[in-house]
N, C-alpha and C positions, 0 to 999 in steps of 0.2 A: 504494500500500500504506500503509495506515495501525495504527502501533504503538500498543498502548493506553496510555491513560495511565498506568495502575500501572508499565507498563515501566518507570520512572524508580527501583522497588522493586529490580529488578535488579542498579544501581551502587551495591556495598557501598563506603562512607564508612571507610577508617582510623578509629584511633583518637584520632591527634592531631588530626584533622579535626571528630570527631563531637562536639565543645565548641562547633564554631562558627556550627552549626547544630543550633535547639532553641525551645523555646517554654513558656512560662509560665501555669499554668492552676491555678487553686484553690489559692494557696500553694506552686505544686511545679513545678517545671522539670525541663521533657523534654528529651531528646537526640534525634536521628538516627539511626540506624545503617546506613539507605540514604539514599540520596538523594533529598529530598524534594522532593514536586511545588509548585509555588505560591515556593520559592527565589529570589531575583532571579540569580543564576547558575546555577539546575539545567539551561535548556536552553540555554546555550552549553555547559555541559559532558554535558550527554549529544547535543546535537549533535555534538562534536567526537568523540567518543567513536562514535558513529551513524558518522562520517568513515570508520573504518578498514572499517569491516563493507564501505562502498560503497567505497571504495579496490580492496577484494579481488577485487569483484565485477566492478568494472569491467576490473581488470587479468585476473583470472585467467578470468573466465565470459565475458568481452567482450562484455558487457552495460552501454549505455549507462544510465545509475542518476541521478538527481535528486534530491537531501535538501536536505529544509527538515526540521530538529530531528526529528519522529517520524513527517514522508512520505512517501513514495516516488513520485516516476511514471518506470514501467522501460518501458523501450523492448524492441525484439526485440534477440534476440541476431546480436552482428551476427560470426559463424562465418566462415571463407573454406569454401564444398563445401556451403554452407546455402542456401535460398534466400531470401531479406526476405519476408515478410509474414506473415499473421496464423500460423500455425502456428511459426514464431520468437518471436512476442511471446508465446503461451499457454506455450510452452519456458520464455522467460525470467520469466515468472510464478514458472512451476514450480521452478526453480533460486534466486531469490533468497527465496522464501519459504522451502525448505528451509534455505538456509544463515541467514539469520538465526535460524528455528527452530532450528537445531542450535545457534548462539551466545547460545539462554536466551533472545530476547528477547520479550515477550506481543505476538502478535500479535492485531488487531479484526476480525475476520472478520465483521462485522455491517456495518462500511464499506469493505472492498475490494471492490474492481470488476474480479473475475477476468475476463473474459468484458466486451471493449468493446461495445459494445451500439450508438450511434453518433455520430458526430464531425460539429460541425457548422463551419467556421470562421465566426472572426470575426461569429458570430451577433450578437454585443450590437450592432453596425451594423446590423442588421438588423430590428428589434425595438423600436428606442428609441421610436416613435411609439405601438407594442401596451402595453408597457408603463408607457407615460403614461395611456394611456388606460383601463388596469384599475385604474391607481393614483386617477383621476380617479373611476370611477364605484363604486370600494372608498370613498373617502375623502368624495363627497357621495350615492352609493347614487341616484344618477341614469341619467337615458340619457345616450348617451355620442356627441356631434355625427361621425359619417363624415366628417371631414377628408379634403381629398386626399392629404397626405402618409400617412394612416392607410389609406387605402384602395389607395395605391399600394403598402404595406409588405403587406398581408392579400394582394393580389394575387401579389406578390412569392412569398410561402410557399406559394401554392395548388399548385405545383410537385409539392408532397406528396403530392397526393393520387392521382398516376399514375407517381411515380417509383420505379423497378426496381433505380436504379442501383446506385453503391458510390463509395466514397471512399478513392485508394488512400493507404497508408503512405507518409507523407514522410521521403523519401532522405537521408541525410547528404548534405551539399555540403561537395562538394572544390573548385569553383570560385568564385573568389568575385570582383566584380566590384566596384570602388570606383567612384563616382559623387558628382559635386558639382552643386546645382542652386538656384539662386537667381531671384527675380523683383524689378523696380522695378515703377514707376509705370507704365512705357510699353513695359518690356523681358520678356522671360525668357530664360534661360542654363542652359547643360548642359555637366560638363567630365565626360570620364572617357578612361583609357587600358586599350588593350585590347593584348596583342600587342606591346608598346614604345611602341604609337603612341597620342599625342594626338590628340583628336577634340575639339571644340569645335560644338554645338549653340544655336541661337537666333532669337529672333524679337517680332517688336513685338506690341505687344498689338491686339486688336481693339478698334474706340469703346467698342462697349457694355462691354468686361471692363476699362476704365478706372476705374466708380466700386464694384466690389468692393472689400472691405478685404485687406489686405496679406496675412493669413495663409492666406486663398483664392487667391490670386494665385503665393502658393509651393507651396500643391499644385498647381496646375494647371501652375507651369514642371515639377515633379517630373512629373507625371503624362505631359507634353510631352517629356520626358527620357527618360523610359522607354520610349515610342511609338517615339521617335527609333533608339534602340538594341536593340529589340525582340529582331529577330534575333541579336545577338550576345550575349543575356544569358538564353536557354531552358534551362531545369533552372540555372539556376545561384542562390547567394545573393548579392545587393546589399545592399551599406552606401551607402544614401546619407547623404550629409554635407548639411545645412540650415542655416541661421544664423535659423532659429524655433523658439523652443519651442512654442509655443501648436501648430506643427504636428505636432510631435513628440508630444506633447502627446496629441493628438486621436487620432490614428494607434495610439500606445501603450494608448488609454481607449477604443478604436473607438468614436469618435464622440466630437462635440460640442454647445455646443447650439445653432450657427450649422448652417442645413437647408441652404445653399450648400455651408456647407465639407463636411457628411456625404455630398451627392451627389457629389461629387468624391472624396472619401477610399471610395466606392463603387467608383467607377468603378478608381481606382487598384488595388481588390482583386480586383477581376473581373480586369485585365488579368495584375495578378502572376500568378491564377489560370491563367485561359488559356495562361499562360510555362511555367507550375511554376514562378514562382520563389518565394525567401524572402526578403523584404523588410523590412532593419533601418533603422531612421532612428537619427542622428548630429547631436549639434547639432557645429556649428562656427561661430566667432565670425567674422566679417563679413570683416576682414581676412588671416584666412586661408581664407575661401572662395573656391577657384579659379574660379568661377562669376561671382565676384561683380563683374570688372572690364568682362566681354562684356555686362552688362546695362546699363551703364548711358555704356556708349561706342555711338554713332552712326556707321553707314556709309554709302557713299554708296548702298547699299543701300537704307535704309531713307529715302532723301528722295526728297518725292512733289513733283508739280508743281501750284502755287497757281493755281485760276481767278479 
């Protein structure tokens, strides 16, 4: 939901106030008397002020509510005797636009998006090769070289063109599963506790996954982590804990512009997918990664015999 800008006309200014905002024009200085747009404090105070209206809404409607200063994205109403999906979110449309209308506010009915139409995840992974490539033949008005990665990305979305399906509402998680996952040179590690109990995950690198660079190396232990624990982590949210940003990084910007680390941070989305799960990444510093001591210690596990 999006407020229109004049709403900032709304928050009538005091009197002692309306001196302190004002502006000078042909010999003659104006005042305020609402709250003006363009202000260097108008939207932290009509965000906070925005607060209470979604405060109400959440408590009293039980409707999950999201504000950035004049946007909204409302989830369905989440009722006990209701059912979750699309006919609770058109509900909860319906309820918080009444109540902010009834609290005066302008609402832009030119940019709200009553009626979702469709939800794609984590598309910009998906895409970044299309959209190099229209940026390329925009920018020198050429033909445009069929890359493999380009052609594996066009292959990718042809899905479209016979799919029926649907994409259901993502559930609140009440379970949530903490995860640490670290990679060396020659190692990767995986710590998480489930139930009371410690589980400790790992394993040495293959030759060839030796000369990738480090921050592929820590998606792939994460991505080896989450295989590892599959079954015990379906519908649930994971915070994994990393000691990379550059992965965090990538993951948070879907995508990067290393095509190693994007096929991997793929692969990691497809699997959350297939789980239902919801996947936060965590930096943590090295010394407090629980991960970080099983990589880089040697078992007699891992020694081989020299011909």
């Amino acid at each position: 939901m999006y407020l229109d800008l004049s709403g900032f006309d709304n928050v009538s200014l005091s009197e002692d106030s309306r001196r302190l905002v004002g502006f000078q024009w042909g010999g003659f200085y104006s005042i305020f008397k609402t709250l003006p747009f363009g202000f260097k404090l108008s939207s932290y105070i009509y965000h906070t002020l925005n607060l209470q209206a979604t405060s109400y809404i959440r408590r009293k409607c039980l409707i999950p509510v999201h504000l950035y200063i004049d946007d909204r994205l409302i989830e369905e109403v989440r009722k006990p005797g209701l059912k979750a999906g699309f006919s609770c979110a058109l509900l909860a449309n319906y309820i918080v636009c009444e109540v902010v209308s009834r609290l005066g506010y302008c609402i832009n009915l030119d940019k709200i998006v009553f009626i979702p139409s469709q939800s794609v995840q984590s598309a910009k992974l998906y895409t970044r090769e299309m959209n190099n490539a229209i940026s390329l033949g925009i920018l020198k008005q050429t033909s445009i070289p069929m890359t493999k990665d380009l052609k594996d990305e066009i292959i990718n979305w042809r899905f479209l063109d016979s799919w029926t399906g649907k994409l259901e509402w993502k559930k609140e998680r009440h379970l949530v599963v903490n995860i640490y996952t670290d990679a060396s040179m020659y190692k990767w590690g995986g710590y998480f506790k489930i139930n009371d109990r410690e589980h400790k995950v790992g394993d040495s690198w293959a030759q060839d996954m030796l000369s990738l660079p480090i921050m592929v190396l820590e998606a792939k232990a994460l991505l080896n982590a989450l295989r590892s624990l599959r079954e015990d982590i379906k519908g649930s949210r994971v915070d994994a804990n990393v000691d990379n940003q550059a992965l965090i990084g990538a993951w948070n910007n879907e995508g990067s512009i290393s095509m190693i680390l994007n096929t991997t941070l793929k692969d990691i989305f497809q699997l959350t997918s297939d789980l239902d799960v919801m996947l936060n990444l965590h930096f943590v510093p090295s010394k407090l990664n629980l991960a970080d001591d099983p990589t880089r210690k040697l078992n007699k596990s891992d020694a081989t015999l020299d011909n």
